[in-house]
C-alpha positions as CSV (number, residue, x, y, z in Angstrom):
1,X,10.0,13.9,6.1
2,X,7.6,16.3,4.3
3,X,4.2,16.0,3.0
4,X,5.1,16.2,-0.2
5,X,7.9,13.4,0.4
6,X,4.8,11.2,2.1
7,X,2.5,11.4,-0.8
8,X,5.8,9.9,-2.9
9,X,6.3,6.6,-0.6
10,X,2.3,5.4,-0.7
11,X,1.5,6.0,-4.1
12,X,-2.3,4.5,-3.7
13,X,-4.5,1.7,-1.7
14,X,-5.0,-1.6,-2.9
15,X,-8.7,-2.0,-3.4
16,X,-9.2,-5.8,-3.9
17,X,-11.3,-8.6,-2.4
18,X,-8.3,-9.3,-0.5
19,X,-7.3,-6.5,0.6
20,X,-11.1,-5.7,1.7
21,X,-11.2,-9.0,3.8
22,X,-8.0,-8.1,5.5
23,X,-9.5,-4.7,6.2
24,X,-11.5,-6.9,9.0
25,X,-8.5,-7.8,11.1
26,X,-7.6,-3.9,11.0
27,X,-5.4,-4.4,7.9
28,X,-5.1,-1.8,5.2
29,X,-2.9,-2.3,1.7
30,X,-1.1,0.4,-0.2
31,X,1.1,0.8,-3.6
32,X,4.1,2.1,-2.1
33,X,6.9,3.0,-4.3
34,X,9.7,0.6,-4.9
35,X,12.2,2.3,-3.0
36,X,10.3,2.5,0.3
37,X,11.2,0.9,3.3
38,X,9.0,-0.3,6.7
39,X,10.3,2.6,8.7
40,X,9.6,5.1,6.1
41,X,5.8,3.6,4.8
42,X,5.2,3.5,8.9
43,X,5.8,7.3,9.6
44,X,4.1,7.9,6.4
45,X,0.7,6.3,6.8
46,X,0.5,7.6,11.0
47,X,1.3,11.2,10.1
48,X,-1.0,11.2,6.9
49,X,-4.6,9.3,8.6
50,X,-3.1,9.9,12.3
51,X,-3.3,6.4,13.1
52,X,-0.9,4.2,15.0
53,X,1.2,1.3,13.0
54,X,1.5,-2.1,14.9
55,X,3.4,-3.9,11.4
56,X,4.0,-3.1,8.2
57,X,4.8,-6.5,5.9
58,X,5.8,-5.6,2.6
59,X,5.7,-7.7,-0.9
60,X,7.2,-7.2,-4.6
61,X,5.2,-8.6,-7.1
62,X,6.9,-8.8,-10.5
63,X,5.5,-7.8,-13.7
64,X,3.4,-10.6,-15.6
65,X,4.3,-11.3,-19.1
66,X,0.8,-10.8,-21.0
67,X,-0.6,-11.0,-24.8
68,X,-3.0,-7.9,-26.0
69,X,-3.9,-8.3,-29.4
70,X,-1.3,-10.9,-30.2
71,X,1.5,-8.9,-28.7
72,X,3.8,-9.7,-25.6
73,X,3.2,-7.4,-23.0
74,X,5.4,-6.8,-20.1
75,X,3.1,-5.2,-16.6
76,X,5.3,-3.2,-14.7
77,X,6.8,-4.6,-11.2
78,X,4.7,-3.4,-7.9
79,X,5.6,-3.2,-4.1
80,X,2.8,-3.3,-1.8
81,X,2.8,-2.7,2.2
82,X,0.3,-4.2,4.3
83,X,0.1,-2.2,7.5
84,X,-1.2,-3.8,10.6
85,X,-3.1,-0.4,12.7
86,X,-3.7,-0.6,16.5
87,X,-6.6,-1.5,17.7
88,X,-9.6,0.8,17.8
89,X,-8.0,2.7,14.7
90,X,-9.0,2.7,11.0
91,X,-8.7,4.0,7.6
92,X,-11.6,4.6,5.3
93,X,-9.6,3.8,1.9
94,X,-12.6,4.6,-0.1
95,X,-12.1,8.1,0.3
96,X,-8.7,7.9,-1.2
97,X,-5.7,9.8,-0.5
């Protein structure tokens, strides 16, 4: 796979409370596109931090139906991966990508 091609399957971290918490347990969450699969969001995050992947678990999350200003609202479906790293590796996600 390319760079370019790696920068297409993790799209972005996750930066919640959750996701900070997990960081503790050597956890890190991404927005990885919808097409990805484990194998291919593995290879991407250890060739772009140069880490080593124990798991990746992955979820779908589908789009909320919300009101803004009286309207319906439809927010877009997400896929996240939560990658497991070896120990005595780490990512500082609040660098960014």
């Amino acid at each position: 796979m390319k760079t370019a091609d790696l920068y297409d399957v993790i799209l972005s971290p996750s930066i919640t409370e959750k996701s900070t918490e997990a960081s503790e347990f050597n956890k890190v969450v991404f927005n990885v596109a919808k097409s990805a699969t484990k194998p291919q969001i593995k290879e991407a995050v250890e060739r772009l931090f140069s880490v080593k992947v124990r798991s990746v678990n992955t979820l779908n999350r589908k789009g909320k139906t919300k009101r803004f200003k009286g309207r319906l609202g439809q927010q877009s479906d997400a896929k996240k991966a939560v990658v497991t790293l070896e120990e005595g590796h780490g990512i500082d996600v609040t660098t960014g990508l």
